[in-house]
Every structure is written in structure tokens, then in C-alpha cells.
C-alpha positions as semicolon CSV with decimal commas, in nm:
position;residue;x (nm);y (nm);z (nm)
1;X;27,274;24,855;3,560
2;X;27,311;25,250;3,502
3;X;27,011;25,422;3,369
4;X;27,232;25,560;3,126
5;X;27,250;25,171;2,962
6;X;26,888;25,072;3,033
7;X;26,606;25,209;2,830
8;X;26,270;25,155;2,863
9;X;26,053;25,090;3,187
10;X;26,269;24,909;3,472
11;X;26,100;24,648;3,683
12;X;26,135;24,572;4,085
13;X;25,995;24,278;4,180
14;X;25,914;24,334;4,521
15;X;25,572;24,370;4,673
16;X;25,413;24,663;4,864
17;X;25,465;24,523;5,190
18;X;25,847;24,481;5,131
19;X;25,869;24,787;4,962
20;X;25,734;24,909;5,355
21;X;25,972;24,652;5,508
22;X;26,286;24,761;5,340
23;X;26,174;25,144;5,391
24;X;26,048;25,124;5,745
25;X;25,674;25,179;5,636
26;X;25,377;25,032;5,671
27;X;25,185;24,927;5,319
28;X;24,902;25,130;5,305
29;X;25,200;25,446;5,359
30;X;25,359;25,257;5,068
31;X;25,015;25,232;4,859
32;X;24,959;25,595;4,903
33;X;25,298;25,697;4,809
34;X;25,324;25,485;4,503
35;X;24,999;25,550;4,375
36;X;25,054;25,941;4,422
37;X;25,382;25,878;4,203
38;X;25,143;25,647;3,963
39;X;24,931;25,929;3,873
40;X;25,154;26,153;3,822
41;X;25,333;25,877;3,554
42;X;25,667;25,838;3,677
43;X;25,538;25,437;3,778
44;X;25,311;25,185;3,710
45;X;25,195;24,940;3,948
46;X;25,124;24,523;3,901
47;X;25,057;24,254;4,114
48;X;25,398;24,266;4,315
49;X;25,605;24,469;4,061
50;X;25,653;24,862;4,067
51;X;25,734;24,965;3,733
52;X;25,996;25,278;3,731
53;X;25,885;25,509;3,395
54;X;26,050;25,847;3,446
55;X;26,399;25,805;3,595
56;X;26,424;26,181;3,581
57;X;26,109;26,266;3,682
58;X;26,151;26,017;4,026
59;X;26,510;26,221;4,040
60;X;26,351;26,577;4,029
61;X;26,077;26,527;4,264
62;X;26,323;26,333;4,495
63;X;26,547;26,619;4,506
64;X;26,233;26,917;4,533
65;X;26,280;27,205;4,790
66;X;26,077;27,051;5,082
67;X;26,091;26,677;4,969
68;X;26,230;26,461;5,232
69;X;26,523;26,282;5,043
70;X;26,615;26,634;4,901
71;X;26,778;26,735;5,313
């Protein structure tokens, strides 16, 4: 579903090691990352859920000058 239709927090239900699995990382890579992201508040984490809370802000950093998804 669009983020344009879903509001509030959205929810995957995958762990940190497949989060790493499906990315090619190992989980502690995957820890760091997320919890980097987690203090800056665009997630929160639970027990094998990553909780997305600023769409945007995931967007914006994704597509940064020097951030790797960005080129």
C-alpha cells in the first residue's frame, strides 16, 4: 500500500538477521544501521519488527549527496 494511503507508523515483520539476508549483510551491519536510523527517529525497533516513522525522512537521507542508494 502507497504511503500516500497509509498513515501512521508501518510495520515489517522481519528480523535483523533477514533484514541482513535479504540485503546481503551481516546483523550486527544491520543493528548498526538501524539503530543509527533509530536515533535519529525515522524507526523504532521491537523484538523482530522494524517500525518505519518518517517515510520522508528515510526518503531524504536515502537520496543525500554521498549516501549509497542516492548513485
Amino acid at each position: 500500500m502507497g504511503r500516500h494511503l497509509w498513515h501512521g507508523p508501518r510495520k515489517l515483520g522481519l528480523s535483523q538477521e533477514e533484514l541482513g539476508i535479504l540485503a546481503g549483510l551481516s546483523r550486527q551491519t544491520v543493528n548498526l544501521v538501524l539503530r543509527g536510523l533509530e536515533q535519529r527517529g525515522l524507526v523504532s525497533l521491537e523484538f523482530g519488527r522494524v517500525n518505519i516513522l518518517d517515510d520522508q525522512g528515510l526518503m531524504d537521507l536515502a537520496m543525500a549527496p554521498g549516501s549509497r542508494a542516492a548513485g
